[in-house]
C-alpha positions, -999 to 999 in steps of 0.1 A, spaced: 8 -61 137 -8 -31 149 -35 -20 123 -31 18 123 -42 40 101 -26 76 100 -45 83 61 -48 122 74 -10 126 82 0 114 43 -29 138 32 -10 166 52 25 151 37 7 153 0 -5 190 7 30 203 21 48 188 -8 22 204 -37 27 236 -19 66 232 -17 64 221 -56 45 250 -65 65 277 -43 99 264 -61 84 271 -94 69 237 -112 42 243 -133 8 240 -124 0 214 -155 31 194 -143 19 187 -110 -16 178 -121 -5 153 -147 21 140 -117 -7 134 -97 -25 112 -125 4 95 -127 5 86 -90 -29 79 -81 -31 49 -98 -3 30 -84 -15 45 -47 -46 33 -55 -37 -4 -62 -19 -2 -28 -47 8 -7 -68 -18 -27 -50 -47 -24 -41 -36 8 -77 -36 20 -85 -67 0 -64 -87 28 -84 -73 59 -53 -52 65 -36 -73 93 -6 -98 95 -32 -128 104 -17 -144 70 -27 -168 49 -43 -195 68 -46 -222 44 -37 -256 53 -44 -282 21 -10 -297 12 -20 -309 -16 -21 -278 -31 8 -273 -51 14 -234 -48 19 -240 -8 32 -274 -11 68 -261 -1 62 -236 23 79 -229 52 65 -219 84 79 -209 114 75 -227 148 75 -261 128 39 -254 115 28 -279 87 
């Protein structure tokens, strides 16, 4: 998995659409509390997201015994 990181396109994205919003009449007060609403779950993204490094290197945990990975199934016949 390619680890790319495009954070300045999505701001552009963000800006084009609070413009748009704004043009086509939505209250100022609207889109502020909108954006309250959304930064928080966007936040937990990018958090958790960097929590795991942020690549598709996976989870490379190998005790059997443990009972959460007990039943796993990986590809290529991979205990």
């Amino acid at each position: 998995m390619k680890n790319n990181h495009n954070y300045g396109l999505y701001a552009i994205a963000v800006a084009i659409a609070f413009v748009g919003a704004l043009v086509l009449g939505m209250p100022l007060g609207s889109l502020a509390l909108l954006a309250i609403v959304v930064a928080c779950p966007l936040m937990m993204f990018f958090m958790m997201r960097g929590m795991h490094g942020g690549h598709g290197g996976g989870d490379q945990h190998t005790d059997q015994s443990d009972p959460l990975h007990k039943h796993d199934h990986h590809p290529g016949g991979r205990p």
